[in-house]
N, C-alpha and C positions, 0 to 999 in steps of 0.2 A: 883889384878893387871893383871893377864892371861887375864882375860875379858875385863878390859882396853887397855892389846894389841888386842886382838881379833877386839873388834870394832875400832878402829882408825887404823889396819892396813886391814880394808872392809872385814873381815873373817867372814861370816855367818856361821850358822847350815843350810840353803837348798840348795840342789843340785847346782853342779855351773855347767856351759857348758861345751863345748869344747874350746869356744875362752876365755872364764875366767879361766880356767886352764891350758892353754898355758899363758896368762897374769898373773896369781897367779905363776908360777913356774921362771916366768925372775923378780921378782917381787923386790924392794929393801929390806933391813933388815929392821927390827924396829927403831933402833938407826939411819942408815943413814935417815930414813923417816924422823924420829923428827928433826935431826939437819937441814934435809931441809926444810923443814917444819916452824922452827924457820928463819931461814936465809930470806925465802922468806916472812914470816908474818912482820917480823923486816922492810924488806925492803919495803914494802907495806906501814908499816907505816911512816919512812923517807919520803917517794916519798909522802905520804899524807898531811904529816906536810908541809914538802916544795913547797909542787903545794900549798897551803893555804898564806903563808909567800907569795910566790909571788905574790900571786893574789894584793898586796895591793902596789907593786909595779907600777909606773907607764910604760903602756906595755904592763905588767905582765900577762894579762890574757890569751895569749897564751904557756904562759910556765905552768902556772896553770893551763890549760886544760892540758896539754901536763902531767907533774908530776903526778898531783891528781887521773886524767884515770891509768894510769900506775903504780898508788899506788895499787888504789884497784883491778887493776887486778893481782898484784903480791902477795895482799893479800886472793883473789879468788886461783890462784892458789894454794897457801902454802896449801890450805886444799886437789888438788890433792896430796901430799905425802903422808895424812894421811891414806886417804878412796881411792886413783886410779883415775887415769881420768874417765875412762868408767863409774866406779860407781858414782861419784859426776856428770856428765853427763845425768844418769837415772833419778839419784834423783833430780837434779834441773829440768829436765823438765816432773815431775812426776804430775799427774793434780792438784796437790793440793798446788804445786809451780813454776805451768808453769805462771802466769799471774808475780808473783814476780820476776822469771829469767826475762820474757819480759822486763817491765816495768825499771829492771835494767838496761839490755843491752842495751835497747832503750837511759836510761839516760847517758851512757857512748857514744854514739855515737853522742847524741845532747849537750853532753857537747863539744866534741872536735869539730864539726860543727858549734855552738856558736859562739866558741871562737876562730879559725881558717879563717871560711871563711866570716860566716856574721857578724863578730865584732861585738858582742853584748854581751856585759859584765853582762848585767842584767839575758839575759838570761841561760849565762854559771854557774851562782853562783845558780839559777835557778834549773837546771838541773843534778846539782852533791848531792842534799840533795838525801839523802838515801832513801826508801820505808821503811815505819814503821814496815812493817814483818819481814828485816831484821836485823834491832835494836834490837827486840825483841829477835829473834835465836840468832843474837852476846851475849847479855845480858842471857839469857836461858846457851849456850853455855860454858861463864865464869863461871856462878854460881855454872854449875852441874860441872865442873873440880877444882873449888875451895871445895867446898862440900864432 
């Protein structure tokens, strides 16, 4: 369990700096990390459900860009509780998942673009399908905390 807190609360064995050990030392508990953590994953997924529900409304598709961006960003955040800004910041644009951050962010920005200025519904449903590397880590992700 120690090692389970360890890694989700971003606590390596190598040397940390001087700005990571001013950032380690304001740092939140373990417990208030998970409940927010929870709180922000939960709400990521509401906001996800219901930008989807809307989209089939007729409209809709600007509420749906609007919710679904705002889902999975609140779902992106819930993981800085676990691991830190700064360090979910290295690691997503670490070279081996700097093209998957792109390719995300990109899609978050052409979903709301889509759907917002050039009214194009095809392309906003288009543009919120996930990148398959990160199905995979969500999937990867559950398995090894079920396990």
């Amino acid at each position: 369990m120690e090692k389970l807190r360890r890694v989700l609360s971003g606590q390596d064995d190598e040397e940390q700096g001087l700005t990571a050990q001013v950032l380690d030392a304001s740092s939140l508990s373990f417990n208030t990390r998970l409940k927010w953590f929870a709180i922000c994953f939960v709400c990521g997924i509401f906001f996800s459900i219901l930008g989807t529900g809307l989209l089939w409304l007729p409209g809709g598709i600007k509420l749906f860009a609007v919710f679904y961006t705002l889902g999975n960003l609140a779902a992106l955040a819930s993981t800085c509780f676990l691991m830190g800004p700064v360090k979910q910041l290295k690691k997503m644009f670490e070279a081996t998942r700097l093209l998957a951050t792109i390719v995300m962010l990109l899609c978050f920005v052409f979903t709301l673009c889509a759907a917002l200025w050039w009214h194009k519904k095809g392309l906003a449903v288009l543009f919120f399908f996930p990148y398959p590397s990160e199905v995979d880590a969500v999937i990867k992700c559950c398995s090894s905390l079920l396990s």
